[in-house]
TORKOL-4160 file (C-alpha; in steps of 0.2 Angstrom, whole numbers, padded with zeros to 4 digits, m for minus):
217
<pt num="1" X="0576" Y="0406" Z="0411"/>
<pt num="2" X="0564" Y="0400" Z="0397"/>
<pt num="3" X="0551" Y="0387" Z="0399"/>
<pt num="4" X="0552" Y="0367" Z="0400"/>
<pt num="5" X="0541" Y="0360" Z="0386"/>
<pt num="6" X="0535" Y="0343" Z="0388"/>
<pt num="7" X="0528" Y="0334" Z="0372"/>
<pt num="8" X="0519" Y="0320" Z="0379"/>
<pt num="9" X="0506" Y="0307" Z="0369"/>
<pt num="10" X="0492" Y="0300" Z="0372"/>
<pt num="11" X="0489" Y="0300" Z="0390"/>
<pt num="12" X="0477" Y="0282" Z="0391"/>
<pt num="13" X="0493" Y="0274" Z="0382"/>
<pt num="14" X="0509" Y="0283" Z="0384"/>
<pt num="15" X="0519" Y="0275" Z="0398"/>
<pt num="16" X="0535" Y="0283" Z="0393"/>
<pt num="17" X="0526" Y="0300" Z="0392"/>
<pt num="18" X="0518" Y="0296" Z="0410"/>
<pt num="19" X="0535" Y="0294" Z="0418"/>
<pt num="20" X="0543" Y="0311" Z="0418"/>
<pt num="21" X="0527" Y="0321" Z="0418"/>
<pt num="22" X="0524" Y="0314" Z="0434"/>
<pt num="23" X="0542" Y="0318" Z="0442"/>
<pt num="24" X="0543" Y="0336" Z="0435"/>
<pt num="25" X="0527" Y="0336" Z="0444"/>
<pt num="26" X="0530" Y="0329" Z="0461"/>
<pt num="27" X="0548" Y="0340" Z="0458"/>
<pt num="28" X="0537" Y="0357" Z="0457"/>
<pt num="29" X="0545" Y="0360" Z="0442"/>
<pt num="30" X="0535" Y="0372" Z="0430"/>
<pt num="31" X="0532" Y="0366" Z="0414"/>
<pt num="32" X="0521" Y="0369" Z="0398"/>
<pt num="33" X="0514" Y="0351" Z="0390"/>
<pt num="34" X="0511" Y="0350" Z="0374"/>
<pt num="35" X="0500" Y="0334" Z="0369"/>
<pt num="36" X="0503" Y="0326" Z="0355"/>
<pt num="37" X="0490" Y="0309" Z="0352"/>
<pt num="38" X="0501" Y="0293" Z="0346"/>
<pt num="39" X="0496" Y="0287" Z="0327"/>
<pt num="40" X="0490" Y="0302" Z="0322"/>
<pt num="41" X="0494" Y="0314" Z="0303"/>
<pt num="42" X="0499" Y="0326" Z="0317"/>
<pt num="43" X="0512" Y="0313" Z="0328"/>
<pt num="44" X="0519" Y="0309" Z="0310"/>
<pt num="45" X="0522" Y="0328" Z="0305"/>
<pt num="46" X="0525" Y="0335" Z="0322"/>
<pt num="47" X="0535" Y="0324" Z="0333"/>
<pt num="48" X="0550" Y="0321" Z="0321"/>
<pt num="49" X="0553" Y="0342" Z="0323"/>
<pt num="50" X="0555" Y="0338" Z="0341"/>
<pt num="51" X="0562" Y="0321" Z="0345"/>
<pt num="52" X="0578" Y="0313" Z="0335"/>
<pt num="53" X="0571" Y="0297" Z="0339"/>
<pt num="54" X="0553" Y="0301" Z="0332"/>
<pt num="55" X="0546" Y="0298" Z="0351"/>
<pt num="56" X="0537" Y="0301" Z="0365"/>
<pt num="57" X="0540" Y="0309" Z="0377"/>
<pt num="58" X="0553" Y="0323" Z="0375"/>
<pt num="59" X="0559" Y="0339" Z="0382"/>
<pt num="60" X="0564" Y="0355" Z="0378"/>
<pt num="61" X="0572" Y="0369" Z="0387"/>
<pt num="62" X="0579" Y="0383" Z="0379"/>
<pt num="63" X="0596" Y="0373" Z="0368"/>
<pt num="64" X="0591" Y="0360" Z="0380"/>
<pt num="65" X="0583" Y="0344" Z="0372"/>
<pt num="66" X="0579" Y="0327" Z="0380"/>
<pt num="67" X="0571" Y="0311" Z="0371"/>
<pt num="68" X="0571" Y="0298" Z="0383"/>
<pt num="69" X="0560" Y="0296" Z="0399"/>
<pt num="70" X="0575" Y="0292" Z="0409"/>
<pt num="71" X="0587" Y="0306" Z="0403"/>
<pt num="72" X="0572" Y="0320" Z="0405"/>
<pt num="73" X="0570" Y="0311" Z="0424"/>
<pt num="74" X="0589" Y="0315" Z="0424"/>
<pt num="75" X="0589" Y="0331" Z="0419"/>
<pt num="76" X="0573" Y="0335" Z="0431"/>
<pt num="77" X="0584" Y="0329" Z="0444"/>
<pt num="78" X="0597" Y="0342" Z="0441"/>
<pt num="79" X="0585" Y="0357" Z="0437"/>
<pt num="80" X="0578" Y="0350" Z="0456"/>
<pt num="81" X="0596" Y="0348" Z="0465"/>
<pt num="82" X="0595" Y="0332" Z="0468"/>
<pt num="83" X="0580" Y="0330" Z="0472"/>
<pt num="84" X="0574" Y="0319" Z="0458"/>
<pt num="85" X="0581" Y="0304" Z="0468"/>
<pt num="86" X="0588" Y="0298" Z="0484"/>
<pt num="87" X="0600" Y="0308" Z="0497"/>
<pt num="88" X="0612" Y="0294" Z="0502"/>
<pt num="89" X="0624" Y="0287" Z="0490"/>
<pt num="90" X="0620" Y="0269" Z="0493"/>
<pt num="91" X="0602" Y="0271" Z="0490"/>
<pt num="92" X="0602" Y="0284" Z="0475"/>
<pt num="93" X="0613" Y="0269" Z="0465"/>
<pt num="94" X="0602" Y="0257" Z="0471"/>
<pt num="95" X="0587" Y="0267" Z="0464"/>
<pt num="96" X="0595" Y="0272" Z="0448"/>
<pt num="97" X="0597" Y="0251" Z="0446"/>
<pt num="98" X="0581" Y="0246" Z="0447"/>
<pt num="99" X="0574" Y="0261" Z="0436"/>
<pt num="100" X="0588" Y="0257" Z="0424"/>
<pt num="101" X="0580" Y="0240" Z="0425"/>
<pt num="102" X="0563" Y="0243" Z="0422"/>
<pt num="103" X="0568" Y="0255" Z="0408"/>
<pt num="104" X="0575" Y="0240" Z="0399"/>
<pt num="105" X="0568" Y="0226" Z="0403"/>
<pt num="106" X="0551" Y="0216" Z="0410"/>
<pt num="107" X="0548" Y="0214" Z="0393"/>
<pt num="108" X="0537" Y="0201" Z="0393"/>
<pt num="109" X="0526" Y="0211" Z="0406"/>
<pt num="110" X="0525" Y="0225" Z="0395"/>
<pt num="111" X="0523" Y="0218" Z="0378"/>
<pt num="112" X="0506" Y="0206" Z="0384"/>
<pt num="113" X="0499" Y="0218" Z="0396"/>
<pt num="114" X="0500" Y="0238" Z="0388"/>
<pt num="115" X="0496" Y="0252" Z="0399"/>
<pt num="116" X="0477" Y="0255" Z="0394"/>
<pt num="117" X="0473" Y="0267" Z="0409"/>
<pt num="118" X="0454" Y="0268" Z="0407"/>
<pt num="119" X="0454" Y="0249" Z="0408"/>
<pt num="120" X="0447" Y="0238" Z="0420"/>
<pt num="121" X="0444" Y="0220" Z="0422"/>
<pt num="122" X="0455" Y="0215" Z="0408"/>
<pt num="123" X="0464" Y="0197" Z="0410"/>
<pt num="124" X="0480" Y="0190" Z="0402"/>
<pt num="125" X="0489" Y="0173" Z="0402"/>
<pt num="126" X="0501" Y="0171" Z="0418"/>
<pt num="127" X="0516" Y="0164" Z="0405"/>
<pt num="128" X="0531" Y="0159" Z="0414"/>
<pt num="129" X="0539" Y="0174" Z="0407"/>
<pt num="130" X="0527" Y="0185" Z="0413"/>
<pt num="131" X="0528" Y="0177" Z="0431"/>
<pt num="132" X="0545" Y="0179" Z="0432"/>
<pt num="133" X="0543" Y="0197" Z="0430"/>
<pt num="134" X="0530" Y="0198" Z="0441"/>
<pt num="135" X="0542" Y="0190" Z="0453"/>
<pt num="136" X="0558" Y="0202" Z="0450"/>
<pt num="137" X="0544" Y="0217" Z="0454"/>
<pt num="138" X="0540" Y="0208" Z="0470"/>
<pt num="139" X="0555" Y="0209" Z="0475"/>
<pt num="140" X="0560" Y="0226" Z="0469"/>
<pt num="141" X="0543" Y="0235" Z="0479"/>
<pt num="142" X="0545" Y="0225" Z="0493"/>
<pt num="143" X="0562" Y="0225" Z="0496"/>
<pt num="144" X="0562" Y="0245" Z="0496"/>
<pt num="145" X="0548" Y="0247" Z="0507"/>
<pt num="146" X="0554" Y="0235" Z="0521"/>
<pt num="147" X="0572" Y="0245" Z="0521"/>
<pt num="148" X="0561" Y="0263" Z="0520"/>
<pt num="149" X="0544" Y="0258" Z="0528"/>
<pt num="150" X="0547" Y="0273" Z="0544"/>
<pt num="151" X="0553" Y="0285" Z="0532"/>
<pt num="152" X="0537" Y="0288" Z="0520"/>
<pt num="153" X="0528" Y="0279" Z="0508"/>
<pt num="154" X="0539" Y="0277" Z="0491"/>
<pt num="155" X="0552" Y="0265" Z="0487"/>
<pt num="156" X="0565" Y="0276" Z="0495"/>
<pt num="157" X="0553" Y="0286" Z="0508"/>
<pt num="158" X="0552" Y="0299" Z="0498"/>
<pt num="159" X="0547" Y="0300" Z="0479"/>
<pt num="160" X="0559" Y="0299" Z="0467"/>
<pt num="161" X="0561" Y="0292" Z="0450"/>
<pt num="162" X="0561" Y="0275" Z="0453"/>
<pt num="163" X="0542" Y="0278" Z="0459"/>
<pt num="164" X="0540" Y="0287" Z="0444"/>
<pt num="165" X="0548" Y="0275" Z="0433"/>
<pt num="166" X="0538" Y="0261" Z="0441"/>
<pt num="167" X="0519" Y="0270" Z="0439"/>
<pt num="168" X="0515" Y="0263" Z="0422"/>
<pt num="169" X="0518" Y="0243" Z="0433"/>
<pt num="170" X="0507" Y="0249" Z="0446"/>
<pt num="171" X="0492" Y="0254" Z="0434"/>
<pt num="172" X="0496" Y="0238" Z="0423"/>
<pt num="173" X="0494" Y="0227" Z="0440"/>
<pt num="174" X="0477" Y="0238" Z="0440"/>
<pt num="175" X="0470" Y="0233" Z="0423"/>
<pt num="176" X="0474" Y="0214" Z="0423"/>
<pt num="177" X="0472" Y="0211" Z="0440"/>
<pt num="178" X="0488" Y="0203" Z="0442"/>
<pt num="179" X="0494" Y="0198" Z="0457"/>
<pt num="180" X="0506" Y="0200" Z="0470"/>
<pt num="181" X="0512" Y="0200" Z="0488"/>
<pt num="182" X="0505" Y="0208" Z="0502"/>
<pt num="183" X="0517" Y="0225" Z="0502"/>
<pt num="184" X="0517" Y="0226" Z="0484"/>
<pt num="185" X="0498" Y="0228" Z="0485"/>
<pt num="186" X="0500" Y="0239" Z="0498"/>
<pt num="187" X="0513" Y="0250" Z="0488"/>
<pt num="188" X="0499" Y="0249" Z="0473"/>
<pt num="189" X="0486" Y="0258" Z="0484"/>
<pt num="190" X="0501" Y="0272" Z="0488"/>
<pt num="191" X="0502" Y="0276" Z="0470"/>
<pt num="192" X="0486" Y="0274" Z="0465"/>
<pt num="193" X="0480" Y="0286" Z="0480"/>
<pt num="194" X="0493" Y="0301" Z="0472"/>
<pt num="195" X="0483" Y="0317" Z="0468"/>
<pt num="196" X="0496" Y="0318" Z="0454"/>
<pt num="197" X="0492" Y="0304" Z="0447"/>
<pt num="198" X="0473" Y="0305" Z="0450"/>
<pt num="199" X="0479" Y="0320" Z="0438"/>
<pt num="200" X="0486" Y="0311" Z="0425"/>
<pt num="201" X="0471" Y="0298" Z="0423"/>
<pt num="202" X="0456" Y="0311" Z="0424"/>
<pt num="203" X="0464" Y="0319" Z="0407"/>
<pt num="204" X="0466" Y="0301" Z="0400"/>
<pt num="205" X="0447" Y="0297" Z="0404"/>
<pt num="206" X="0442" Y="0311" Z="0393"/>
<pt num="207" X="0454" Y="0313" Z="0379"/>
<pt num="208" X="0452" Y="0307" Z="0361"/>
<pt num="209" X="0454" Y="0290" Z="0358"/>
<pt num="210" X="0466" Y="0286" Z="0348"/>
<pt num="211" X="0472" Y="0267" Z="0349"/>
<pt num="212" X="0491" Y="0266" Z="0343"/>
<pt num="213" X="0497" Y="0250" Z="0335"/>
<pt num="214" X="0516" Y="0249" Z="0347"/>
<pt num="215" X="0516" Y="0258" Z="0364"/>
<pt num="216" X="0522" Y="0245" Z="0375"/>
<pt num="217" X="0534" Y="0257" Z="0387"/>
């Protein structure tokens, strides 16, 4: 079986990038990375070789290739057997909702508060548009952690791909200090408190920086 290649960008801004590493991880699944910083000669050169859509991240196994953080997290979840999300047919659509709608839309979320993960202390305007996505996460976190609060810690117990779909939120929430309710905090602290993730920011803090101009994911 060859090995899965996973071309990544810059880890301090690459949400999209952040959000299957961090499954294949949590998965066990082996995989070679191959960092790539966004807005560089080298992204512009290398990237289109390996991604149709000329983005981060994407994945390559054997004739296998991948371009979207949700697809890879799908194609993770079969190499797994199943594993990538929830045992029970009620709750795997429910997670596949709310990841589907994180994946296209809190919009205004993303595009006044980027994922800068070295940042702290930074503060945005509350606009309507952002509270009401503050709101519709609310509701996602908490929602899921009343229904699986004795079975572990993760949206669904157990860590699936709605978590990781979901971690880029939880370091935003970090950065700009924004608020929410008592279980969503306390969801927060699990994520935050993953050794995998602890992973993922100790390589950001140390990497080049290199400031890209639209990485919004």
């Amino acid at each position: 079986m060859p090995a899965i290649t996973l071309v990544i960008g810059t880890r301090n801004y690459s949400s999209w990038s952040l959000r299957p590493w961090i499954l294949l991880k949590h998965l066990g699944l082996p995989f070679e990375e191959r960092l790539i910083h966004l807005e560089t000669p080298e992204f512009a050169s290398e990237v289109p070789k390996l991604s149709p859509s000329r983005r981060v991240p994407a994945l390559i196994h054997g004739d296998v290739r991948a371009w979207d953080s949700l697809s890879i997290c799908e194609y993770a979840n079969e190499l797994s057997g199943g594993r990538g999300w929830p045992a029970g047919t009620a709750e795997r659509a429910h997670a596949r909702s709310i990841a589907a709608e994180m994946h296209s839309g809190f919009q205004a979320l993303r595009g006044s508060c980027p994922m800068n993960c070295r940042a702290r202390g930074r503060s945005v305007r509350l606009t309507p548009e952002i509270e009401r996505d503050l709101r519709r996460i609310d509701d996602i976190w908490s929602e899921c952690r009343r229904a699986s609060a004795d079975r572990g810690p993760w949206l669904f117990g157990e860590y699936s791909a709605a978590d990781a779909m979901f971690a880029p939120v939880v370091l935003r929430c970090r950065t700009y200090s924004l608020p929410l309710e008592h279980m969503s905090r306390q969801y927060c602290e699990t994520v935050l408190g993953d050794p995998l993730l602890g992973e993922w920011l100790a390589a950001a803090e140390v990497e080049g920086v290199v400031v890209p101009s639209d990485e919004a994911g």
